[in-house]
C-alpha positions as CSV (number, residue, x, y, z in Angstrom):
1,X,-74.2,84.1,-15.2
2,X,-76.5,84.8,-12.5
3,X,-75.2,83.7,-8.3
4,X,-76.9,84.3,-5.8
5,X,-75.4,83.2,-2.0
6,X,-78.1,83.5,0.5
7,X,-79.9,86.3,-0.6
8,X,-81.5,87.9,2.4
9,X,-83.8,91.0,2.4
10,X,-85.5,92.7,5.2
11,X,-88.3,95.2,5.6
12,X,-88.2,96.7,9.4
13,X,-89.9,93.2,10.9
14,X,-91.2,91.8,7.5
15,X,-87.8,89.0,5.7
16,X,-89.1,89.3,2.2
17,X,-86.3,87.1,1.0
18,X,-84.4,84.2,3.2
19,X,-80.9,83.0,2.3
20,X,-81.7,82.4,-0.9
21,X,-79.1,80.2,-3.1
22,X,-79.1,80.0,-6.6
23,X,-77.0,79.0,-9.7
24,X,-78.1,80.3,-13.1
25,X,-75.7,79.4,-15.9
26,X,-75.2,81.4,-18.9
27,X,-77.4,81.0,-22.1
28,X,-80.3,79.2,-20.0
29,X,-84.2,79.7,-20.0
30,X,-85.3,79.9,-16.4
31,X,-89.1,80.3,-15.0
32,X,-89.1,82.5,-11.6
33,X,-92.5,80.6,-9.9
34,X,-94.2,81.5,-6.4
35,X,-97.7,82.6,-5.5
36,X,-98.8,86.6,-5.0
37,X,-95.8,87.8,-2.2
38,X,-93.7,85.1,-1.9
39,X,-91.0,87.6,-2.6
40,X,-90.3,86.8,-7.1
41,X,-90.3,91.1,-7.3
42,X,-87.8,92.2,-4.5
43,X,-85.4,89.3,-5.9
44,X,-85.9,91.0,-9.6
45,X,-85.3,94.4,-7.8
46,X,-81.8,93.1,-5.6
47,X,-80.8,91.9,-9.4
48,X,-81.5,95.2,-10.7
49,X,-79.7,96.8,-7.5
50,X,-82.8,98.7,-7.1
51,X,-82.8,97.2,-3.6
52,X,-79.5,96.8,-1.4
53,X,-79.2,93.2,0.4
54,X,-79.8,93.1,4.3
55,X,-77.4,90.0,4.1
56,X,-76.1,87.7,1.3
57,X,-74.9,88.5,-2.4
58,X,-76.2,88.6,-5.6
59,X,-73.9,88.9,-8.8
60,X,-74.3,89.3,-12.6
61,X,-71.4,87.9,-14.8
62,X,-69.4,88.5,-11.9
63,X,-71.1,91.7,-11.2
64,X,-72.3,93.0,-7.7
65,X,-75.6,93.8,-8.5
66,X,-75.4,97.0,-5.8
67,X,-71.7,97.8,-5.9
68,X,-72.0,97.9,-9.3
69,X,-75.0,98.5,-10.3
70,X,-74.3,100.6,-13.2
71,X,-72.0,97.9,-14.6
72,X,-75.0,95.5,-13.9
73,X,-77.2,97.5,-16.4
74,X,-74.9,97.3,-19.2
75,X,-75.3,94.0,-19.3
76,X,-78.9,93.1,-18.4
77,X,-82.1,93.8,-19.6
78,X,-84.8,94.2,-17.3
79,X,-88.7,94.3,-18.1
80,X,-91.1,95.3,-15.1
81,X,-94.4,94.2,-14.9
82,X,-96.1,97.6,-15.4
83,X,-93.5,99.7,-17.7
84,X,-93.6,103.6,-16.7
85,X,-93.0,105.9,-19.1
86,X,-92.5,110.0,-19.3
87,X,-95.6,111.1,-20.6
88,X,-93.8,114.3,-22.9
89,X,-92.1,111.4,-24.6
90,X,-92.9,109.4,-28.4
91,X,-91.9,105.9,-28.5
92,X,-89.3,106.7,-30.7
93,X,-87.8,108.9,-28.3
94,X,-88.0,106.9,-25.2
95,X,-85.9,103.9,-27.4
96,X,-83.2,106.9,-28.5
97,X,-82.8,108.1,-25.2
98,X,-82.8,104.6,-23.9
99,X,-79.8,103.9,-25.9
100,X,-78.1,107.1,-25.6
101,X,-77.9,106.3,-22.0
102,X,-76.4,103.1,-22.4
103,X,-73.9,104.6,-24.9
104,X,-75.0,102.7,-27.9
105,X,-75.1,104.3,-30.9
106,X,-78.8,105.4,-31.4
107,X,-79.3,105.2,-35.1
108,X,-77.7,101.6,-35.2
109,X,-79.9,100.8,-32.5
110,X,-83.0,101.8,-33.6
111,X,-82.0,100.0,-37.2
112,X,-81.4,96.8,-35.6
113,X,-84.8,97.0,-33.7
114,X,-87.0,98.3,-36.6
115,X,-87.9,94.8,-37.6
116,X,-89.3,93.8,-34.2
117,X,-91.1,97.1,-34.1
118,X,-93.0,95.8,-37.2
119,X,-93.4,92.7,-36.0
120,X,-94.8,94.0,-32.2
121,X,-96.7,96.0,-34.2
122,X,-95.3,99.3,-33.5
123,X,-94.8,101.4,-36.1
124,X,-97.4,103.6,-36.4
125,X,-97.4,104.4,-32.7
126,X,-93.4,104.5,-32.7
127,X,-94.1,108.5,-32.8
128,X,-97.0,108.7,-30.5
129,X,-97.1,109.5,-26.6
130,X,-96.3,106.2,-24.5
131,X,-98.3,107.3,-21.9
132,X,-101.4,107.4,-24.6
133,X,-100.4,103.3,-25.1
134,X,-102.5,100.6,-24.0
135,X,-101.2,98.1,-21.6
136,X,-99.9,96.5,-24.0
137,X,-98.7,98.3,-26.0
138,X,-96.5,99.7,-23.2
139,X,-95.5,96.1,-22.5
140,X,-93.8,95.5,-26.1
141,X,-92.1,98.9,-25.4
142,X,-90.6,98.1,-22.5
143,X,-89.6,94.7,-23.7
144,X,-87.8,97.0,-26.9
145,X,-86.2,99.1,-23.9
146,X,-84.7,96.2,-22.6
147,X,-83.3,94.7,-25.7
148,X,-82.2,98.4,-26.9
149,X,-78.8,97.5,-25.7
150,X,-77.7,93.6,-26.8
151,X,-78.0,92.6,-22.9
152,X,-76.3,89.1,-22.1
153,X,-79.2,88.9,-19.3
154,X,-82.5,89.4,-19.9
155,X,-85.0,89.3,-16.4
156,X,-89.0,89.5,-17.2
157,X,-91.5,90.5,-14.5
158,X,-95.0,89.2,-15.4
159,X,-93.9,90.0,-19.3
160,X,-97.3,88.7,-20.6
161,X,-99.7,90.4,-18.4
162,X,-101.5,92.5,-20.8
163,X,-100.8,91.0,-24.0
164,X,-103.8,89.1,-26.6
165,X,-102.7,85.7,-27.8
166,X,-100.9,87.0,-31.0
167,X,-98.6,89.1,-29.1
168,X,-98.1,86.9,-26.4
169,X,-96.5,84.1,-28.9
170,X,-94.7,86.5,-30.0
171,X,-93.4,86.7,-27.0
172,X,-92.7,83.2,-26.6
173,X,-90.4,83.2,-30.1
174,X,-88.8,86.0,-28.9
175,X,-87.8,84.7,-25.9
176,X,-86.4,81.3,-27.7
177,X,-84.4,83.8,-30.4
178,X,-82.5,85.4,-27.7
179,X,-81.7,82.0,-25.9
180,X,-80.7,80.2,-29.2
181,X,-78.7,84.0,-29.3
182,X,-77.0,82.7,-25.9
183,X,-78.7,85.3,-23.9
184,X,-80.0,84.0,-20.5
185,X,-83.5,84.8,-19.6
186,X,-85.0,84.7,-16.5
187,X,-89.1,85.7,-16.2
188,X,-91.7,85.0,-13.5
189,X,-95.2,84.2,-14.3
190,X,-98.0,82.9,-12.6
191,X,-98.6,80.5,-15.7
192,X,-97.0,77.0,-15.0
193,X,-97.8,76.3,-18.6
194,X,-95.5,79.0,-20.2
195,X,-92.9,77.6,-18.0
196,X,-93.4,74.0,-19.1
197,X,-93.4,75.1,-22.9
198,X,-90.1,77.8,-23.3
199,X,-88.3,76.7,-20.0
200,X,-85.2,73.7,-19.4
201,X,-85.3,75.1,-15.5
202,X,-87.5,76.4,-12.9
203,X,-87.0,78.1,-9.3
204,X,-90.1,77.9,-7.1
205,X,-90.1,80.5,-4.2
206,X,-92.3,80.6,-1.0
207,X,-92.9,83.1,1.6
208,X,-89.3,84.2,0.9
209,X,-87.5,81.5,0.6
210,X,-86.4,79.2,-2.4
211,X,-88.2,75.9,-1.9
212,X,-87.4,74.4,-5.3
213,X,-84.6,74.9,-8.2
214,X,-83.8,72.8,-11.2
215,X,-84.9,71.3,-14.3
216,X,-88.5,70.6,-14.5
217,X,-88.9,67.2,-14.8
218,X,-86.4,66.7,-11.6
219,X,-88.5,69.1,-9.4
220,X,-91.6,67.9,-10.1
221,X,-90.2,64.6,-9.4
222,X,-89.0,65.5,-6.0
223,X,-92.4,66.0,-4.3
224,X,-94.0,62.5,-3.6
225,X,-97.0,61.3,-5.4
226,X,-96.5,64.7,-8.0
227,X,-97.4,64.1,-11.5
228,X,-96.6,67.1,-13.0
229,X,-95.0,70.4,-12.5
230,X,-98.2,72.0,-11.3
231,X,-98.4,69.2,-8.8
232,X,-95.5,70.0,-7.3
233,X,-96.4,73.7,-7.0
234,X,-99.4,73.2,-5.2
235,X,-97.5,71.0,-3.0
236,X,-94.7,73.1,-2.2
237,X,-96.4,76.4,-1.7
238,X,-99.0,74.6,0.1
239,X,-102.0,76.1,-1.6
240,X,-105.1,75.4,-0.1
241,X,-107.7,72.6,-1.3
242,X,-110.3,75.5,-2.0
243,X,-107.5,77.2,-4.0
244,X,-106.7,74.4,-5.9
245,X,-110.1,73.1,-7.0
246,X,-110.3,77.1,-8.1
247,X,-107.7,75.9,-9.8
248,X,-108.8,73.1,-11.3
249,X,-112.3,74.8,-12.4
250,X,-110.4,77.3,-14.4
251,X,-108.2,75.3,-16.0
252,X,-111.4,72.9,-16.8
253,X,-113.0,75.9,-18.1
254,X,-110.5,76.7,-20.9
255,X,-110.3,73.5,-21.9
């Protein structure tokens, strides 16, 4: 469902992303990994065909995600980390002009996601100003937005950032519906543990280039003396010791 054939991107001097190969079949749960700029954004926005490549390609069911980019959007779903919104718009409208640009019809559409609006939560605020939402809220909107139009692809920046616990498993069931659905998802996150619970796969990407792919068990397996998925992360990106007891701390702390 998702190729990519060494996806390159450059910015003047600065290779964001380097050769990057990847195989993502169809109807799979995959977690996007890599620490703050290692590049997990401008690959979301080459999928998009936000961003043309410098070298390489990058296709969607067969799709060039730049050549044809509008294609691309009819059958993927995409969720940035911070959702934007017109601020003259309700949350209603935003959804019927959502799907009226993808050519759905817009009272079905709404129908079919009025009972994820109640359960997000929504439906008081459907007919308020989105740019009045809290973060959020704006999240669960923009998560609506992408599943307005049945997308066989669905790709996730950061989808949790902003979201309590309730909405955040939410989330999580959501995420397994649409799989079980045979919908492939893609997210990043900077939570190895939401990988470890709702993902079979895992790509791991540093300073640009793709330094682990595959199930996790196998990669966290393929660094020596690893024990776990996080092990191998640490390893891989090579985070520093003062990082990783940080690390550690935290991690004791919510225990």
């Amino acid at each position: 469902m998702i190729t990519l054939t060494k996806l390159t991107k450059q910015f003047g001097s600065t290779r964001a992303l380097s050769a990057v190969d990847l195989h993502i079949p169809s109807g799979e749960m995959w977690g996007l990994l890599g620490p703050n700029g290692a590049g997990k954004t401008t690959l979301f926005r080459l999928l998009m065909g936000i961003l043309k490549s410098s070298f390489g390609t990058a296709t969607i069911d067969g799709l060039d995600s730049f050549d044809d980019r509008l294609a691309v959007k009819r059958v993927l779903g995409f969720l940035p980390d911070e959702p934007m919104f017109h601020s003259y718009l309700t949350g209603r409208e935003i959804l019927e002009l959502a799907a009226a640009m993808h050519g759905v019809d817009v009272a079905g559409a709404l129908n079919r996601l009025m009972p994820l609006i109640s359960r997000m939560q929504l439906d008081e605020a459907l007919d308020q100003y989105a740019d009045d939402y809290s973060r959020g809220m704006k999240k669960k909107l923009g998560l609506l937005l992408a599943l307005v139009h049945e997308p066989k692809v669905l790709v996730l920046d950061e989808p949790t950032n902003g979201l309590d616990v309730e909405s955040t498993a939410l989330f999580f069931d959501l995420m397994r519906e649409q799989q079980a659905a045979g919908t492939t998802v893609v997210f990043s996150t900077h939570l190895l543990g939401q990988v470890e619970l709702l993902c079979s796969h895992v790509a791991i990407i540093h300073h640009g280039k793709l330094v682990a792919q595959g199930e996790l068990a196998s990669v966290a397996a393929s660094v020596k003396d690893a024990g776990s998925l996080e092990q191998a992360f640490l390893a891989l990106t090579k985070t520093s010791e003062v990082q990783q007891r940080l690390r550690k701390a935290m991690l004791a702390m919510r225990k």
